[in-house]
N, C-alpha and C positions, 0 to 999 in steps of 0.2 A: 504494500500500500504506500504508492507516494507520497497524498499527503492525510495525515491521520482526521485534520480538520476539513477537509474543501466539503463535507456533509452538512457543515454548522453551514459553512458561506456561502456556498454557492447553488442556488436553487436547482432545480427540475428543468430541464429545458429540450421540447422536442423538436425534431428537424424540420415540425412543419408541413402544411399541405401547401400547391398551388389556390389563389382565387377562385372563389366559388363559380363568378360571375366569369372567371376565362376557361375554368377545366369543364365545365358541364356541357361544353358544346366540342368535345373534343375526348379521342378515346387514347389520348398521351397519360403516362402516370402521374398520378394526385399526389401522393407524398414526393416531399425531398430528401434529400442526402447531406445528411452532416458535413460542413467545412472541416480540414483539421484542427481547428481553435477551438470550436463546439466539440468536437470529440474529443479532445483534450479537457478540456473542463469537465465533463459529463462523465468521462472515466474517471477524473479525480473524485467524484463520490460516493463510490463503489467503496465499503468498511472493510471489504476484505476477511468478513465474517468467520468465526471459529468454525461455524456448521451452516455454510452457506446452501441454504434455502433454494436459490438460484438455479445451482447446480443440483438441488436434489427436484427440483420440478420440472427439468427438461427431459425430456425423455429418451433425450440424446447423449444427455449428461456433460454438454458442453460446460465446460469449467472457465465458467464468465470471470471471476474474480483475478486468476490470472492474465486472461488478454486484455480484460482492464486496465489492468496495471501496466502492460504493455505499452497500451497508448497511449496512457498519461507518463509513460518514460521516453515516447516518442519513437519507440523499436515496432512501426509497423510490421516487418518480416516477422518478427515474432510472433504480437498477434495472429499474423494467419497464422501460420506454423502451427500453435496451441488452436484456434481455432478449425482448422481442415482437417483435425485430428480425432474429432468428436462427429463434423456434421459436413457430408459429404457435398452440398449444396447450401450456403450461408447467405448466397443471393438470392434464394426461393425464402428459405424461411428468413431471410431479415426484411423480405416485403410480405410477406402474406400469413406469418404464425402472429397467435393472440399474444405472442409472449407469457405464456408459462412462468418465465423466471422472474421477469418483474413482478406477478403477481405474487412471489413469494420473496422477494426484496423485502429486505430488515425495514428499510425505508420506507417503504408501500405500509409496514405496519406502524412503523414509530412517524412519520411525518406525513402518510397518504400522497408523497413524492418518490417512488423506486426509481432506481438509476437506470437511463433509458438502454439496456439492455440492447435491444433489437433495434433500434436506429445506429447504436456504435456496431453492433457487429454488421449493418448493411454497410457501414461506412469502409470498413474493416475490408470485406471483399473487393469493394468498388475498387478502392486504395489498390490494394492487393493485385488488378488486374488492370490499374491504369502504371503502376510500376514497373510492371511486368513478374512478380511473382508466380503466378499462376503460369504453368507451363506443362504441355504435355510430358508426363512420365511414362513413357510404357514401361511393361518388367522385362524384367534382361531374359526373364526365361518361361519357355511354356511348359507348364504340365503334361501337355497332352490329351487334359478331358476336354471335353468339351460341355457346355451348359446353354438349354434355352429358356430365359426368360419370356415367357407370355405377359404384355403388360407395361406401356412403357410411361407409365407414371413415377412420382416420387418414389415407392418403392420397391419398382421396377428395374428405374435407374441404377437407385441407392447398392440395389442387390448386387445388377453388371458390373457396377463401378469395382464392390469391393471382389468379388470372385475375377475379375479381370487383372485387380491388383495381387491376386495372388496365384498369376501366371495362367489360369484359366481360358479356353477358348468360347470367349462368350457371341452369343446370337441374342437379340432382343427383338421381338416379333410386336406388331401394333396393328391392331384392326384398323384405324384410320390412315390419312393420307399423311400426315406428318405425326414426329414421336414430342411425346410428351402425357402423353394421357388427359388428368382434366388439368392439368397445369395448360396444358396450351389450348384446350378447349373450352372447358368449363371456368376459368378464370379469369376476366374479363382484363382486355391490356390496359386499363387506368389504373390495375393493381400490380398488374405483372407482365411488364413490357416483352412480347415475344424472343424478342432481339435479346434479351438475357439468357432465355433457353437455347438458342441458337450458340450460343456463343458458348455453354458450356457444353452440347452435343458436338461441336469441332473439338474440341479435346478429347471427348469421349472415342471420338472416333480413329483420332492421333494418336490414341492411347491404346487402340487395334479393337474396339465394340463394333462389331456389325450391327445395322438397324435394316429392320423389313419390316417397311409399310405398307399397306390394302394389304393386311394379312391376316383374317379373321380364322387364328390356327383352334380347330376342334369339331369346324361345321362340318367337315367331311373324316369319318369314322376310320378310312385307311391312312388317310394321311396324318391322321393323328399318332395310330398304331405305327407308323414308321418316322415320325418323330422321337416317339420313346424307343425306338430301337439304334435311331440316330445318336442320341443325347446320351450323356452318365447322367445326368440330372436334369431337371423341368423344376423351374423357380413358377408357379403361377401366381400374377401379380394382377389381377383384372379390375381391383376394386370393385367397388357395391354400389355396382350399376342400374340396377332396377327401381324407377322412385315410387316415391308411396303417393295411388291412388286415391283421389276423391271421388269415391263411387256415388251419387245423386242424379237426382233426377238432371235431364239437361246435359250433363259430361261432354256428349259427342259433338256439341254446337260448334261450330265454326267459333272461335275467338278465344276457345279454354286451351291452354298448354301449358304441359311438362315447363319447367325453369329453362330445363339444358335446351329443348327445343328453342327459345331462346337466344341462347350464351354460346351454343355452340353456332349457331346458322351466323350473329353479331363477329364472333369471332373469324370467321371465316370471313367475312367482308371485308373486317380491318386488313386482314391477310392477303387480300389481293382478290379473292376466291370470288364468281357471280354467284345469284340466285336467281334461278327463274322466276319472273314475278308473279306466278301464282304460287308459289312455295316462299314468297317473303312474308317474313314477320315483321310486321313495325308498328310501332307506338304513334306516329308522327302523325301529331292532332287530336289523338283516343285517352279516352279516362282509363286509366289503368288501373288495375286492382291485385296486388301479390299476396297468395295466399300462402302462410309460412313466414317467420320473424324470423329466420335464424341466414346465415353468409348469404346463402343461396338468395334466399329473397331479398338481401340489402344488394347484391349484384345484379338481381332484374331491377331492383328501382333506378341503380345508376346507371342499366343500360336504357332504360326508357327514358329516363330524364334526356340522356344524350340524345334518343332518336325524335326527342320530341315531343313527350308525351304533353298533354294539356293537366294533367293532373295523375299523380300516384297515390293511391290508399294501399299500406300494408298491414292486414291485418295476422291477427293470432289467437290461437283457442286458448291458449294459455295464458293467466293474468297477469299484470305488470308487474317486472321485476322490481326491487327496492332499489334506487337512484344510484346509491354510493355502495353501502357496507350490507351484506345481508348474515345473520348470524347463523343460517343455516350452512353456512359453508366459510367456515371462517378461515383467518389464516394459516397455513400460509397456502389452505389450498386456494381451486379458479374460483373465484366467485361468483355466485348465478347473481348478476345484478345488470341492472339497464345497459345497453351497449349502445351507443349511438354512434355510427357506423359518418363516414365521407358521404357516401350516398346518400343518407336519410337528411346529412346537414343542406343537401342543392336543394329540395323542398317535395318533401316526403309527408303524408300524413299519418302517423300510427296510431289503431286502437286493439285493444286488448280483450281476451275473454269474449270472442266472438264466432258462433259455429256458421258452418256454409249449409245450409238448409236446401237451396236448388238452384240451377242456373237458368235463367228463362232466355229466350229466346223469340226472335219472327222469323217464318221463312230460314230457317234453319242456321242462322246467325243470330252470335248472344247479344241481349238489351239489360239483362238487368240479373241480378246476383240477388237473393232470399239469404239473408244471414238473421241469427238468434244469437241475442246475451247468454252466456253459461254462466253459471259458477260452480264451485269444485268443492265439493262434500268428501269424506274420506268414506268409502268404501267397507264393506264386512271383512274382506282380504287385508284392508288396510291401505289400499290404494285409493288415491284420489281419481275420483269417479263426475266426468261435468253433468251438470244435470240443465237441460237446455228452457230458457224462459217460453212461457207460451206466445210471448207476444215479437214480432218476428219486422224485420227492415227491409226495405226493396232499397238497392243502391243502382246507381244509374252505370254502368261500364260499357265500355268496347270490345276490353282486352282482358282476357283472367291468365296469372302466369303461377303454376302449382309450385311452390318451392317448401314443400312440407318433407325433406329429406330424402331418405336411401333405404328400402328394406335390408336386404342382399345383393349379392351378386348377382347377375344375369346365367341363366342356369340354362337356355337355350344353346345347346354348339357347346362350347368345353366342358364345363362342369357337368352337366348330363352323360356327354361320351366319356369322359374320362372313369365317371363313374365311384368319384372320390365321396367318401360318410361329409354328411353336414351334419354340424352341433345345433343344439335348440332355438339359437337363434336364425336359423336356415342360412348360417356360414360355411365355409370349406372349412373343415375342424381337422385340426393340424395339434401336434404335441408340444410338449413344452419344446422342442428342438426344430420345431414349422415345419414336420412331415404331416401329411397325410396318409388318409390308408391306402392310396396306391402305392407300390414301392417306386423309388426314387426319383417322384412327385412331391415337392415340397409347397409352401404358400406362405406369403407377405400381404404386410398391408391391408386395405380396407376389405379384400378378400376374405379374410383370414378371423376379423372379426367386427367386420360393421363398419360405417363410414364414420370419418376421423378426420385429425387434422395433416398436415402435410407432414408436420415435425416428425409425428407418431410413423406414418408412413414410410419417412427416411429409416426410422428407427428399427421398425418391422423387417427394411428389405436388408439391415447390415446385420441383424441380429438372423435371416435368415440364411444368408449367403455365409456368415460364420458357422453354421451348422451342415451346408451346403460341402465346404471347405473340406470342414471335418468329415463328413461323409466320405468324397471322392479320395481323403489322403487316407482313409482305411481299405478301400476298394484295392488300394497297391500293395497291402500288406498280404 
């Protein structure tokens, strides 16, 4: 720890968004990046903690206290160094994880100011690769196995990255047209500027990773069987793809759509890509209405704000979080408490404890949305149970965009052929070491146990390609 005091003096200070009034018309990213004076200051108030918290809430286990100190000594190279030793990608999660370890900074509970954590580590890579620190490593030597990755999400990547680094011949397969998974589809570029994943797949690929795109590996039953006789190992990394339906009256109207219908067609435009324009979705002039409070729906409000919508409502079944501190979850875990998101600040309107009752429609296009008041009684099981008002709302809309989560996986094509045990929650159920019950079929990431954040993700594909590792180095014995 540099300096013992800079916690007394020197406040909280984040890197900042762009202008509400200049980013909302524009699909550029909304935060900034720390200058080196602001990350110098901002690591100076990092306590350097006996039993840092930080470190025990990431799930990557990034050991923030030292690359803090790092930067407040001014040894950029170090920083990375200590930081690309935890988290295989620090420019994914230093723009788009909740921060986990602030939420358990000593600070966050002694002064409701934590050390901004994840604005210096994004600062930390940017540095890192405008220096030239980052550089393709391949290893001096191959194993000889080879491993395919289905799946080229965070941890997807995560997985190739680390089984590549220990001399592994890896393949990573991606049902879409470019890799990335929902990092480059489902994550809208005001968060996560494309040009950052592009820019760590040229290394990845310098670093000897094969990538195959329009590769939807498991729809066909032979080539799957000669996959697994191809491979020592199968990483499946598909994430939990399938979103949770609002089954009501009305569903099929022209106007109601999935999130990712959405985020993914938005994203493809920014990208270069057309739409036929009977397959366009746009906002531009329409009351919009997101149904779901949580990433997913504050990324359809920003994308609609962008395209123009005339107004957004995002509503939730669930009742309003408490503003700041909730004692239901106290420190140093996440706190369930209000999140007001970039998006909701361009002009959002949110209300709470509200059920979708039916979608009405003329001529086969939506007019108007039936929602009812809940509120939430605890249940004989002990769960909270809404119990819906009789008296019920017509709202006027255009556009309804479902963003109420992920059940599982997409069980159509791989997970069906493969033929791999799902656990109770209808996941690919994998052991403490991410095998599955097919042999030398493993699983990562939001596959493996439900959708999550990215951080988690990374974490899942290194902790699986470590088991991965260890598997193929017993196969030689």
């Amino acid at each position: 720890m540099g300096d013992p005091k800079a916690f007394l003096t020197i406040g909280r200070k984040e890197a900042g968004y762009r202008p509400v009034q200049q980013r909302k018309y524009d699909f550029a990213e909304v935060e900034l990046t720390f200058n080196d004076e602001d990350c110098h200051l901002q690591a100076s108030r990092c306590m350097d903690c006996g039993v840092p918290f930080c470190h025990w809430n990431c799930p990557l286990g990034n050991r923030q206290p030292e690359w803090q100190d790092a930067v407040y000594k001014g040894n950029w190279r170090e920083a990375y160094r200590i930081l690309q030793e935890t988290d295989d990608f620090p420019e994914f999660t230093g723009r788009v994880c909740p921060a986990l370890c602030e939420k358990g900074c000593v600070l966050a509970l002694s002064a409701n100011a934590a050390v901004t954590i994840r604005n210096n580590e994004a600062a930390i890579i940017e540095k890192a690769f405008s220096e030239g620190y980052v550089t393709a490593c391949p290893p001096r030597t191959r194993t000889g196995k080879r491993v395919a990755v289905i799946g080229s999400g965070p941890a997807g990547l995560a997985c190739a990255n680390q089984l590549n680094r220990k001399g592994h011949t890896v393949d990573v397969f991606e049902k879409d047209e470019r890799i990335g998974g929902l990092l480059r589809l489902g994550i809208p570029d005001f968060k996560l500027n494309k040009g950052v994943i592009d820019r760590r797949l040229k290394l990845l690929e310098q670093e000897g990773i094969s990538f195959v795109c329009n590769t939807p590996v498991g729809d066909d039953k032979k080539a799957l069987s000669d996959m697994l006789g191809k491979y020592d190992a199968v990483c499946v990394a598909i994430g939990s793809g399938q979103p949770r339906d609002l089954q009501v009256e009305g569903r099929d109207l022209k106007g109601v759509y999935f999130a990712l219908e959405l985020l993914k067609q938005q994203n493809r435009l920014v990208a270069g890509d057309s739409v036929e324009p009977e397959q366009l979705i746009s906002a531009k002039g329409k009351r919009v209405l997101v149904i779901g409070g949580g990433d997913t729906g504050s990324d359809c409000v920003g994308t609609s704000i962008r395209q123009g919508a005339t107004s957004v409502l995002q509503i939730e079944i669930m009742p309003k979080p408490p503003v700041d501190k909730n004692p239901e979850t106290p420190w140093p875990n996440y706190p369930r408490i209000l999140k007001t998101s970039t998006s909701h600040q361009e002009g959002c309107e949110r209300r709470w404890s509200l059920d979708t009752v039916r979608f009405i429609g003329k001529n086969g296009v939506l007019k108007q949305v039936e929602v009812a008041p809940v509120t939430w009684q605890t249940g004989e099981d002990g769960r909270m149970v809404p119990r819906r008002a009789a008296q019920t709302e017509l709202l006027d809309v255009d556009l309804v965009f479902l963003a109420m989560g992920f059940v599982h996986p997409v069980y159509e094509g791989l997970v069906e052929n493969l033929g791999v045990e799902l656990d109770a929650r209808h996941n690919v159920r994998v052991d403490a070491d991410n095998r599955t019950s097919v042999p030398k079929v493993f699983a990562a990431g939001d596959a493996s146990y439900g959708a999550g954040l990215v951080v988690r993700a990374i974490a899942s594909g290194r902790k699986a390609a470590a088991a991965i590792d260890d598997y193929l180095s017993n196969l030689e014995k």
